[in-house]
N, C-alpha and C positions, 0 to 999 in steps of 0.2 A: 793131567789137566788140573790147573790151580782155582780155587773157586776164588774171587775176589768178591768185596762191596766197592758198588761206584756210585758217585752221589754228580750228577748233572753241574748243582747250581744254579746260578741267578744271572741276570745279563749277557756276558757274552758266552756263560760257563757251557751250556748246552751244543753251542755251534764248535770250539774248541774243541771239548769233552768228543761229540761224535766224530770230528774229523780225526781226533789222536787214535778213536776204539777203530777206525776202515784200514789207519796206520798197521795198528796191531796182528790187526786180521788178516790182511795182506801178507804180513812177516811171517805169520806162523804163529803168533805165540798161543801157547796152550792156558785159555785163562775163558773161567765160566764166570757170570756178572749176577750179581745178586744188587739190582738198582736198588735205592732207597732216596726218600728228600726231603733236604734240609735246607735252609736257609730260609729268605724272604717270604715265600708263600706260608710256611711251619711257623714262622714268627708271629706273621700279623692274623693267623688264624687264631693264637690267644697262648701259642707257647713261648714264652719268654726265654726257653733255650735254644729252639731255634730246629732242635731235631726230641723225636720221639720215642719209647722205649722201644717198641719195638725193632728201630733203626739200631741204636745201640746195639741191641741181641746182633742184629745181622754183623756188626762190625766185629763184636767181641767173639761171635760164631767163626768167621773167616780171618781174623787176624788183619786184612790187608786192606786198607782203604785207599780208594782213589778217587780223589773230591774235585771238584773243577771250584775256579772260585765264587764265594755267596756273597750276601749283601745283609748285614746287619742295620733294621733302620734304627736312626736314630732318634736319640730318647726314648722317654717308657719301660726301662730297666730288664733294653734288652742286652744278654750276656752274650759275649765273642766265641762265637760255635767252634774258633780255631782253637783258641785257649783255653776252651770247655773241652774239649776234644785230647788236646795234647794230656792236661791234665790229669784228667778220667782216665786215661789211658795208659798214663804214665809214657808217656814217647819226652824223652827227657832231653834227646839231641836232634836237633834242628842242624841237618848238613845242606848248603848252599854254594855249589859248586858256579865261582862266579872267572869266564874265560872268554877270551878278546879273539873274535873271527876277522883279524887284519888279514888280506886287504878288501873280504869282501863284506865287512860292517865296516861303517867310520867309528873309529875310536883315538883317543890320543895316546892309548894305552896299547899299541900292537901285541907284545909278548907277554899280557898278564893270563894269568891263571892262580888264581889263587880261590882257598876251599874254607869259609867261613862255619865253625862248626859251635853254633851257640845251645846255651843250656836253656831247657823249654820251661819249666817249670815253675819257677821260681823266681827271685827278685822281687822288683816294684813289680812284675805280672802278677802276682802275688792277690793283688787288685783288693789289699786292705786298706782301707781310705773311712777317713773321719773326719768333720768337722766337729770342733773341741770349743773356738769360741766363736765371736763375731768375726775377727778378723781373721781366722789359723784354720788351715784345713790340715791334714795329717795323710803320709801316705806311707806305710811300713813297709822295708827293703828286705824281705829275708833271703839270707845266703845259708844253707848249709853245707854241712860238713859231709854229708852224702851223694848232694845235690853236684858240689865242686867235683868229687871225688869221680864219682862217673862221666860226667862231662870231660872232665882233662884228662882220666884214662881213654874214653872212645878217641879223644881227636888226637893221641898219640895211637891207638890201634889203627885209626882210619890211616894216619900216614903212614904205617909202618905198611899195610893192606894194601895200599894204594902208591907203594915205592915213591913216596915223597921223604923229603929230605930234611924239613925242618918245621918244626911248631910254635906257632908266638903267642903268646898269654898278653892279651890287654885288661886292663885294670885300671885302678881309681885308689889305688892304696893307702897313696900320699894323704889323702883326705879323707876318705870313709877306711879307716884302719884298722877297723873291725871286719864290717862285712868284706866290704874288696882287699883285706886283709888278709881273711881267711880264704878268697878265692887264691889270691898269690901265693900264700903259704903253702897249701894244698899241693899249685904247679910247681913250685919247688920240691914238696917231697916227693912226686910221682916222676918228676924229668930226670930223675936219678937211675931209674929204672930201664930208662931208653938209652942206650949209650949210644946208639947207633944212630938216632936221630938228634940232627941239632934244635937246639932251644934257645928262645931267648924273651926277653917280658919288654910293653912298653905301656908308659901310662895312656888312658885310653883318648885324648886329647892329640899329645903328638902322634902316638900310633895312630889314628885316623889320616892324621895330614899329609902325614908318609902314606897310609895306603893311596888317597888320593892322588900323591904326587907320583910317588915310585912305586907301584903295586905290584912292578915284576920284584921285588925284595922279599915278597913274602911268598909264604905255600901255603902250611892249613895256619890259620888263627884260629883260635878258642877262647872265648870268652863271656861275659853273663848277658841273659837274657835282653835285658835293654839295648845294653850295645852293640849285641850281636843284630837284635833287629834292625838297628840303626846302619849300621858299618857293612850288614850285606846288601841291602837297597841300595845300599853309594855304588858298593862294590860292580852291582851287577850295571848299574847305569853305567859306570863309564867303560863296563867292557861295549857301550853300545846300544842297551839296551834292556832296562828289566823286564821287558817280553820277554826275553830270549830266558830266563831260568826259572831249573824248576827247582825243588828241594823234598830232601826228604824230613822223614820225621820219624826217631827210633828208637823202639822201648821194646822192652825186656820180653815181652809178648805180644805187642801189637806196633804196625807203624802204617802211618800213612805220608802220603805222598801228591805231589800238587806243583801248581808254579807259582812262584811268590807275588805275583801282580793280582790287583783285586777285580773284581765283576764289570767292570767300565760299564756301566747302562746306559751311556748313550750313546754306544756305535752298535748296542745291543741289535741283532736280526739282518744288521747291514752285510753280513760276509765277509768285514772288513778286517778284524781281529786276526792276531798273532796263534796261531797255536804252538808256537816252539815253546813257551815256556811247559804249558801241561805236557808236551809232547818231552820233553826231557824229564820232568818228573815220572812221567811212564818208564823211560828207558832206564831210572833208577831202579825203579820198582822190578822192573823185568832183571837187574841185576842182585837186587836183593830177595829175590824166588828162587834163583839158579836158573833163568831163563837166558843165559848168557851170550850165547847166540843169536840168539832174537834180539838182542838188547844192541849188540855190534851192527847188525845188519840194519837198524832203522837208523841208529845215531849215524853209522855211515853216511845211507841215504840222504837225509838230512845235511851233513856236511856237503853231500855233494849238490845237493841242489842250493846251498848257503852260494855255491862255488858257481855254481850256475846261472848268480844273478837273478834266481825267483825270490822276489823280496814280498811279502808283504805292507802296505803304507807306512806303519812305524817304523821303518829300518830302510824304505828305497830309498834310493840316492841317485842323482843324477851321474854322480862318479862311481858309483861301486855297485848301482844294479842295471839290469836287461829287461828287467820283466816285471810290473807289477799285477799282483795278481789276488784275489783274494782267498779266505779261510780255504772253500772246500778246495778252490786250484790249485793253491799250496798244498793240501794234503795228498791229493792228485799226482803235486811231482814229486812229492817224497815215496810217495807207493811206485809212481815207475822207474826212480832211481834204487829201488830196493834191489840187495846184488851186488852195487857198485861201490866204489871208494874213492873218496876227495882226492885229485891228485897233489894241490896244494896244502891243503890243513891236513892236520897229522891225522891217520886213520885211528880210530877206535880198535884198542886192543885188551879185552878185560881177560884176558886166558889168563896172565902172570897175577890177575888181582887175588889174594887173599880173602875166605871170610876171615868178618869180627867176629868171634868171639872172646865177650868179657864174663868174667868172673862174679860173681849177684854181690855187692855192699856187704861185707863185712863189719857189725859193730864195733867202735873200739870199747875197754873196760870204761867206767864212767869215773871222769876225775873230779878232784877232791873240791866239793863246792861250799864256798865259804859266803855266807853274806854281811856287807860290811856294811849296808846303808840303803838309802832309797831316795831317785829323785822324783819330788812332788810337784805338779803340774798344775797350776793353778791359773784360769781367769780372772784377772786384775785390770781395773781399766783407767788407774793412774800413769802416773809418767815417771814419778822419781822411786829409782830403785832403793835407796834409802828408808823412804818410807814402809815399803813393802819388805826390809828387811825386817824393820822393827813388828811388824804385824809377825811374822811369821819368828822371831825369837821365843817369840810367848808358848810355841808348841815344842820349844826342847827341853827333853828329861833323861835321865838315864845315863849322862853323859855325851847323848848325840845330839848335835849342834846344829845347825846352818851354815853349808862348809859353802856356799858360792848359789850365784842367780846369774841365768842366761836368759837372753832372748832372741830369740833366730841360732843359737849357739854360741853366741858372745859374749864374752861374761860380762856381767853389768853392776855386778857386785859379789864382793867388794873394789873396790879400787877401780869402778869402768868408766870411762868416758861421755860426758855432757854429752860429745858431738852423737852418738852412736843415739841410731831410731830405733824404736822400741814398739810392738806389738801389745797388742795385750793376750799374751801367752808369756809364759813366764817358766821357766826349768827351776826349782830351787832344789839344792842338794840338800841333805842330811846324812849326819855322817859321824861316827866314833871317830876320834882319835888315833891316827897309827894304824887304819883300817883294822879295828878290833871288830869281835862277831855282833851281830846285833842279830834282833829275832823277829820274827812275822807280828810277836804280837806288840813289840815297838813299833813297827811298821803301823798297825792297827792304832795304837795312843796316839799317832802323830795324828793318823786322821780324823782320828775322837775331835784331839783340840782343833783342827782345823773348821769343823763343823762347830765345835764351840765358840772359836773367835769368826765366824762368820767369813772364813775364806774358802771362796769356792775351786775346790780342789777339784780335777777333769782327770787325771788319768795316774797311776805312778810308773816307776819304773824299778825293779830291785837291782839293786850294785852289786854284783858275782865277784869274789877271785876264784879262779878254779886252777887249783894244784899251785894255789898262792902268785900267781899271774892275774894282776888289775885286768878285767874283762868289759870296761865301759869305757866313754871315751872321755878326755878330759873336754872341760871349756875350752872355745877358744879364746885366747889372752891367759890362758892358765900357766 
């Protein structure tokens, strides 16, 4: 017997949540509940995170969470209980298994299947945000080198686990070639490792289009936090449906599990709701316990009753269903189809799947870090870059200069264009010569004089080479 934490939720999270747990029940599965509640009620009672310590114990106590979905209200600096959650927890891969039930969903996309596996962590989720001036707000992207690394190892272990055939890296390289740099460099040195499975990269722009157009091309993608959010919502809608999935969510010690569709309040109490998405998230979870059997026998189920034309409103169709029916009726015919197997859609067979196990991050030795400069950040609320150069000459000593001025990332100086619009946030470089070293307390003079020529300087940034590789990015027009 597995002891889990289940959390209800908010909207329609309760009616889903208990028809998935009579699912369960019915199957077999050996699994003890430890309720706890989070979301809207915990919010507006005066907790700004939405769940409470105690709740925490109970998750970090049992390992396994199973959350139906909540409702974050808005404004009032309440925090995303999902992204509070994954992080706290470290559940760093977000798998979203997104597949087309042709001919008994409508979709344009009949033979897609494909397993969207994004890093949870990190990126703009990151959720560091400033406003700097009147006009500029700021929003920090972070990628690491840990972060990449376990992410593109799981969604090569999940394919190899999961006897799929080939893994695609989407990315933004071209343009952020630092961070979605170092997500690409990473999938490069780890695809090395898999001979057995094919790989291949696309920028995340066209690799989108193509998902949308031709989604049977791909199998698992992997890719960052943003995108992944983005590209599995697409994914699952044109199999038909983002009812229809659920996702899991997995880390090193804890994961939880759900269906990617939010709380709907207002069909909230009507019976009207989908439970195949939480109902799939379950049947993850019953795969990720070793409850494997149980896991075959609902997902079956389910297929057979997809097969059956018991549609709930979001997915009947006048062509491809028999019956509509609502929450608990659906649940109803998945428990008396429990036993049986789709004769059309391919049955569930998880016997040949593989566990993951990965290996814990590794650090590497720390290379050789060199600083050559610093860009200063300043609120300026003219227009001609010229003038703002000559302000800011007055704070070079030592040999470091004023090597270029951006705004929005475009250089504006020297040599930029009358036509180009201009903010009042400004990037102004400093810089040795030859990228020679400069030191923190250079950094410090600069901002001496900037307070003594009355420029107000908002943030900096320090210029790395590490292991003599330029680690910043240039202007553009540079």
């Amino acid at each position: 017997m597995k002891r889990i934490t289940i959390a209800k939720g908010d909207g329609i999270g309760p009616e889903i949540m208990d028809a998935t747990l009579r699912i369960m029940e019915a199957a077999g599965a050996q699994l003890e509940y430890d309720e706890i509640e989070v979301g809207e009620k915990v919010y507006l009672a005066g907790n700004t995170s939405g769940i409470s310590k105690e709740s925490w114990d109970k998750i970090r106590t049992n390992k396994i969470f199973f959350k139906a979905p909540i409702t974050t209200p808005q404004g009032g600096g309440y925090k995303s209980l999902n992204v509070s959650t994954r992080k706290f927890l470290g559940l760093y891969a977000n798998v979203r298994p997104c597949k087309s039930y042709h001919p008994f969903v409508e979709t344009k996309h009949p033979v897609m299947d494909v397993v969207i596996v994004r890093e949870n962590e990190e990126d703009l989720y990151a959720g560091i945000e400033h406003q700097q001036t009147d006009e500029v707000v700021q929003c920090l992207k972070l990628i690491s080198r840990p972060g990449c690394e376990k992410i593109i190892r799981y969604a090569f272990e999940y394919a190899r686990a999961n006897n799929r055939k080939k893994v695609t890296c989407f990315s933004k390289d071209n343009i952020m070639k630092q961070t979605d740099g170092l997500f690409r460099k990473v999938f490069d040195e780890i695809k090395v490792e898999y001979p057995d499975i094919e790989n291949e990269h696309w920028i995340i722009d066209i690799g989108s289009a193509l998902l949308a157009d031709s989604p049977e091309r791909f199998d698992v993608i992997v890719t960052a936090n943003l995108y992944g959010d983005v590209i599995s919502d697409i994914a699952a809608q044109i199999t038909g449906s983002v009812g229809l999935a659920g996702s899991s969510n997995i880390g090193e010690e804890c994961s939880m599990f759900e269906a990617i569709h939010g709380s709907a309040p207002d069909i909230a109490g009507k019976n009207i709701a989908n439970p195949s998405g939480i109902l799939n998230g379950a049947i993850m979870m019953l795969i990720h316990i070793g409850q494997i059997e149980v896991a075959e026998k609902i997902q079956n189920a389910w297929l057979k009753t997809m097969e059956d034309g018991i549609h709930t409103a979001d997915i009947y169709s006048e062509a491809t269903s028999k019956q509509k029916v609502g929450t608990k009726e659906f649940a109803d015919a998945v428990i008396a189809n429990l036993g049986q197997k789709p004769s059309t859609l391919k049955p569930a067979d998880y016997a040949s799947s593989k566990p993951i196990e990965l290996r814990k991050y590794s650090r590497k030795a720390p290379r050789n870090k060199q600083l050559v400069g610093v860009d200063l950040f300043v609120d300026w609320k003219g227009e001609d870059p010229n003038e703002l150069a000559a302000k800011l000459q007055r704070l070079e000593a030592n040999g470091i200069k004023l090597n270029m001025i951006t705004n929005r990332g475009i250089k504006v100086w020297p040599e930029g264009f009358k036509e180009t619009f201009c903010t009042d946030h400004w990037r102004c470089r400093f810089k040795n010569e030859e990228n020679k070293e400069v030191t923190k307390k250079d950094i410090i003079d600069i901002l001496s004089r900037s307070e003594e020529n009355e420029i107000d300087s908002i943030k900096t940034e320090n210029l790395y080479l590490f292991d003599g590789v330029q680690s910043f990015s240039l202007g553009q027009g540079q």
